[in-house]
N, C-alpha and C positions, 0 to 999 in steps of 0.2 A: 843479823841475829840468827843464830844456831837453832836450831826446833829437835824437841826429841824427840825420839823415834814413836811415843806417844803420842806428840802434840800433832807430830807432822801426821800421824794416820789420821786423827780427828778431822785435822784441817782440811785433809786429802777425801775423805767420805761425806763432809762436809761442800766442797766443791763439787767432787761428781756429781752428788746428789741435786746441786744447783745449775748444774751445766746440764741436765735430765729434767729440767724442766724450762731454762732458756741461757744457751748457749750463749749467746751474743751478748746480753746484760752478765754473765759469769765472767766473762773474760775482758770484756771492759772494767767492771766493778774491780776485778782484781788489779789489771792495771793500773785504774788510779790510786788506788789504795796502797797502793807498791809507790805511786807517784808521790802522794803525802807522807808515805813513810809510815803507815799502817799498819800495813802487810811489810814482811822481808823475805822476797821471793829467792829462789836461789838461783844462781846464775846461770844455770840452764834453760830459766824461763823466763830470765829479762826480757825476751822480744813481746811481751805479754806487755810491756810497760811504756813501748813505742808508743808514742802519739798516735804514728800513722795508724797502726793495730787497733790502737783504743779510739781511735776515732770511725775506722773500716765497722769494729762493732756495734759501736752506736747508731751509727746509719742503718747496720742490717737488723738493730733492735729496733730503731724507730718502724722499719718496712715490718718487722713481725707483730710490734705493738697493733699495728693495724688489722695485717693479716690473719693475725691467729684469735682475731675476735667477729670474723664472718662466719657465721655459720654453715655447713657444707665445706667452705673453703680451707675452715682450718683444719678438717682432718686431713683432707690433701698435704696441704702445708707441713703437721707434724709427722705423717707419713713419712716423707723427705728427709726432713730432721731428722728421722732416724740413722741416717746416714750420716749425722752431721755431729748428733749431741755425744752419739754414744762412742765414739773412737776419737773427739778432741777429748774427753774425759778422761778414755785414755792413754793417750797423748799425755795431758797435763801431769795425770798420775805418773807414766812411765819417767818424762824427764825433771818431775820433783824431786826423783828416786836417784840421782843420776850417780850420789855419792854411794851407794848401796852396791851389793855383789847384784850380777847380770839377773841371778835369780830372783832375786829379793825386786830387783827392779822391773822385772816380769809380772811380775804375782800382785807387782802394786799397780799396773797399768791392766790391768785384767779384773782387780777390785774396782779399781775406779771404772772402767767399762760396765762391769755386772751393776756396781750402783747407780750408774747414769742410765741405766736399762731399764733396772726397778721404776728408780722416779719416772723418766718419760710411760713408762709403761703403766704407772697408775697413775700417771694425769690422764692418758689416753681413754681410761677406763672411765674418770669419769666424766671426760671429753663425751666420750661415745653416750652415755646416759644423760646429760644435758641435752646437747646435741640437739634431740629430737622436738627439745619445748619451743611452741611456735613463736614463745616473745625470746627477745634477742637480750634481754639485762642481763637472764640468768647467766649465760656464755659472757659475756662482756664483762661482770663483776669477777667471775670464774679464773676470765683469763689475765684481770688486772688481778688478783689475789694472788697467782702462780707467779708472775711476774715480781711483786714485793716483795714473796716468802724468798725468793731467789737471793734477793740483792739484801733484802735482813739476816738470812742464814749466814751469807758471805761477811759483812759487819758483824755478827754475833762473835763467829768462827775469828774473828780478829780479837777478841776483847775479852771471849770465854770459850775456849775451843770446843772444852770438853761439854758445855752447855750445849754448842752447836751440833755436836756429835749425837748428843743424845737428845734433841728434837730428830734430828735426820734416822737418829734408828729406833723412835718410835713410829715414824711415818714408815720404814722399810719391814717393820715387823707389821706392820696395819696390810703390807702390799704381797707380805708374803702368806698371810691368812687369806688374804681375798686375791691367790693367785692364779686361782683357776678364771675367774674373772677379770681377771687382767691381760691371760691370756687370752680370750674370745675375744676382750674389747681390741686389744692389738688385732687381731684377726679381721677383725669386723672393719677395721681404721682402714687398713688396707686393700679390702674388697670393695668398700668406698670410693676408697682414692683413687681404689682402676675403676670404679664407674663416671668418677667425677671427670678425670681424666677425657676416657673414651668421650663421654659427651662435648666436652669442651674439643676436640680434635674434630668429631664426628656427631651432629649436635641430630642426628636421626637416627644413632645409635641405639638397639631396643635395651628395654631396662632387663635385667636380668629377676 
């Protein structure tokens, strides 16, 4: 199935946006869904549809399911991911694109990066304000909500694009109002993660 050049942006900001908040549940989700015949991914992204892929992710979502709901641990952990959510996005973006001119397929692997930026970047934010509460539910329900909105955006985005699209850019207009604060908290995630780090290496490392 052919997607228009509307449906396919929707889809496409739709995705980023859930691959900016957990990569490995986006890209499995899409692959089965490609596998049920859900989704019609285009042939530049069949290997999304592999078993082996779609199975490589759900192992590395089951280790994040756990990971990303200790406290401390997980800002380390999305630290990392940042490395990981924000340039498969776009990846995915760039070769969704692939029947597009070189520019068009540029500009769309560059969206999907800047929106997978956004998302993990206001989860981080309110990563970092949670965070600090000394009972563990509030983080735990947190990081199972992030986790479902992911994989319901991706289902919605199958059955009402344009519905998906515009949850995803009411959430990016919410991130771009509170973007001053989204920077500090990326800021803050990171300064973190080198002190989690340093002590986990160097456990008489002074606190800063």
């Amino acid at each position: 199935m052919a997607y228009s050049s509307d449906t396919l942006l929707a889809l496409l900001v739709t995705i980023s946006f859930a691959a900016g908040l957990n990569v490995y549940a986006t890209v499995a989700t899409l692959g089965i869904l490609e596998r049920v015949h859900v989704y019609s991914l285009p042939s530049s992204l069949h290997l999304i549809s592999n078993w082996y892929v779609i199975g490589a992710c759900i192992a590395l979502f089951l280790v994040e399911l756990f990971a990303d709901k200790i406290p401390v641990f997980d800002l380390l952990w999305n630290a990392l991911h940042t490395f990981v959510r924000v340039p498969v996005a776009g990846v995915i973006a760039y070769q969704a694109t692939a029947n597009l001119s070189p520019k068009m397929q540029l500009l769309s692997g560059l969206l999907g990066a800047l929106v997978a930026l956004a998302s993990h970047g206001g989860k981080t934010a309110i990563r970092t304000a949670v965070t600090p509460s000394p009972e563990p539910f509030s983080n735990i329900a947190l990081s199972f909500s992030e986790d479902v909105l992911a994989i319901f955006l991706l289902w919605l985005a199958a059955q009402h694009p344009y519905w998906a699209a515009g949850i995803v850019a009411a959430f990016l207009a919410a991130i771009v109002i509170l973007i001053r604060w989204v920077v500090r908290a990326l800021r803050s995630m990171f300064i973190q993660s080198e002190l989690v780090a340093s002590r986990a290496v160097n456990p008489s490392h002074p606190s800063r």
